[in-house]
ZAMARGU-4260 file (C-alpha; in steps of 0.2 Angstrom, whole numbers, plus 5000, padded with zeros to 4 digits):
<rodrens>
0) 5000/5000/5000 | 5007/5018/4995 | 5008/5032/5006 | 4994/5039/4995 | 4983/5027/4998
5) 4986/5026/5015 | 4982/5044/5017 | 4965/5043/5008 | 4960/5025/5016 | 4965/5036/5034
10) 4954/5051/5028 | 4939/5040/5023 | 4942/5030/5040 | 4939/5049/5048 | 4925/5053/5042
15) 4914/5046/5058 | 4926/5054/5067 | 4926/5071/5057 | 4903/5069/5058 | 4903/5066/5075
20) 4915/5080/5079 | 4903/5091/5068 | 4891/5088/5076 | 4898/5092/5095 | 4906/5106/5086
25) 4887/5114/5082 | 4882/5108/5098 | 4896/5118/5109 | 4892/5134/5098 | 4907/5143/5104
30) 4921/5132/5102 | 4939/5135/5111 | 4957/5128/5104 | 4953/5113/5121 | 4938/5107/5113
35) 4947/5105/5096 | 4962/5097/5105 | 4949/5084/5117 | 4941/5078/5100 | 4956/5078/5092
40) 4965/5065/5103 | 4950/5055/5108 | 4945/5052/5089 | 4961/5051/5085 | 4970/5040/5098
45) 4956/5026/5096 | 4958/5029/5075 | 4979/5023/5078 | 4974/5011/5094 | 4960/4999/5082
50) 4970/4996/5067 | 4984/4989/5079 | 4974/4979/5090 | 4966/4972/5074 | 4982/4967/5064
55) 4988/4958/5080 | 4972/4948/5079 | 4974/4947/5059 | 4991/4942/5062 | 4985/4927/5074
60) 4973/4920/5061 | 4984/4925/5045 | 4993/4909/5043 | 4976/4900/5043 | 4967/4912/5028
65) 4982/4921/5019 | 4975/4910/5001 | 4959/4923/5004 | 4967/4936/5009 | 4962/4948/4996
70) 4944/4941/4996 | 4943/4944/5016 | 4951/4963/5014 | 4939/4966/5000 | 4925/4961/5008
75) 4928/4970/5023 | 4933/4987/5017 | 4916/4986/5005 | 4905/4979/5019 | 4912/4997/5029
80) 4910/5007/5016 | 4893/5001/5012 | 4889/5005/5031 | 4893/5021/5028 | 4883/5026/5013
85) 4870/5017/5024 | 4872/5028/5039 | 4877/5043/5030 | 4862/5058/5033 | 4857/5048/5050
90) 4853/5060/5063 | 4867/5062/5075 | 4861/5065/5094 | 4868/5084/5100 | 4877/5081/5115
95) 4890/5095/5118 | 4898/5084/5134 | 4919/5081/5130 | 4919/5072/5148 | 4928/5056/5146
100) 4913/5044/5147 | 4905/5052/5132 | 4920/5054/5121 | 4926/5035/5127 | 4909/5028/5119
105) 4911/5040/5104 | 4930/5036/5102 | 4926/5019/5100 | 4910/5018/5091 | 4918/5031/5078
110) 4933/5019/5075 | 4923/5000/5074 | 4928/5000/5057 | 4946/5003/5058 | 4948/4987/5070
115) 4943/4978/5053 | 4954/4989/5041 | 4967/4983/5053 | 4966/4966/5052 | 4967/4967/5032
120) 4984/4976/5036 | 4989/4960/5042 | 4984/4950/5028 | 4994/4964/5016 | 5010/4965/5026
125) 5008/4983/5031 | 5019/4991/5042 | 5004/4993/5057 | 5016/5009/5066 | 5016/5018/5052
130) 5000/5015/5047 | 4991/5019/5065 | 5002/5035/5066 | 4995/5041/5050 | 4977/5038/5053
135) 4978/5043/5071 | 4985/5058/5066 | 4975/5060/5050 | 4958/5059/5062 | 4966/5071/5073
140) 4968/5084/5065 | 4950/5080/5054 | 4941/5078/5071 | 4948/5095/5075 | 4942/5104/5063
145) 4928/5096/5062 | 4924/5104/5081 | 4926/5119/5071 | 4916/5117/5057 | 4900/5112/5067
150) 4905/5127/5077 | 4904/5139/5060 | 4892/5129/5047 | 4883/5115/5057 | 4877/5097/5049
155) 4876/5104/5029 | 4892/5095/5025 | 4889/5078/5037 | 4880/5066/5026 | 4891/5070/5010
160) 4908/5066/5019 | 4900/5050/5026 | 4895/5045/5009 | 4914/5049/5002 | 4922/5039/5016
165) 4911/5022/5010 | 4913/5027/4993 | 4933/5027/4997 | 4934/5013/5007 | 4923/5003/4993
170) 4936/5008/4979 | 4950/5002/4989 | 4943/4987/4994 | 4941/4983/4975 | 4957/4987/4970
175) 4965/4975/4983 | 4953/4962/4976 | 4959/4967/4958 | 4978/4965/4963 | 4974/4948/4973
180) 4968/4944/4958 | 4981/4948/4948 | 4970/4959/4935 | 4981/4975/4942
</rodrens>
């Protein structure tokens, strides 16, 4: 996997992250540097923590599945995506609360689907520390602004980024299929 792709597979696997942070953003109104830095490392501590624990579990099973391997990643990433689209528009409950118990939920339901991105990084042989750093630090800095931009334009631009994300994370999903394939 290139750097590029990593970079847009970490910005579609954000964009919970980025919606959510939208919509505490519109929540909080007035938002301060602190709120953008909570979100920030909530969203984006659990985005780099998933993908690790799910390659060490990919890791474990790898050597009983690697023949499918680009079927299972495939699968995976379009089943994601296809949540996404699915999701995408759903209303969001307004909650402007960054104590710890709300963000630890959020953290974690926001970055479900980077546990399974993780364990197809197993089956690819990607470098999982430098993966994690990027899309922990990609969702980061996407769940910081997104504090911000609830703060200043609200839900209009929620659904749409969802939608990309799944797109995204479909396309990729098929092009690891075409290579297992051999067909690229």
């Amino acid at each position: 996997m290139t750097t590029l792709e990593l970079f847009i597979l970490a910005l579609s696997l954000s964009m919970d992250a980025f919606a959510v942070s939208v919509c505490k953003g519109l929540s909080l109104g007035q938002t301060r540097v602190r709120h953008m830095l909570i979100a920030g490392a909530w969203f984006g501590g659990f985005q780099a923590l998933m993908p690790t624990i799910g390659y060490y579990l990919g890791s474990f099973f790898s050597a009983y599945i690697m023949r499918y391997n680009s079927w299972i990643s495939c699968l995976i990433l379009v089943l994601i995506g296809a949540n996404m689209i699915r999701e995408a528009g759903g209303e969001e409950e307004e909650n402007a609360s960054l104590a710890a118990g709300t963000m630890f939920f959020l953290a974690i339901a926001t970055s479900i689907d980077a546990l399974a991105v993780g364990v197809t990084f197993a089956f690819m042989g990607v470098s999982i520390v430098y993966a994690a750093a990027c899309i922990g630090l990609t969702t980061f800095v996407c769940s910081a602004v997104g504090i911000k931009v609830g703060s200043l334009f609200g839900l209009r631009y929620k659904a749409g980024s969802e939608r990309l994300g799944g797109i995204v994370l479909i396309l990729i999903g098929l092009k690891i299929l075409f290579q297992g394939l051999g067909l690229i």
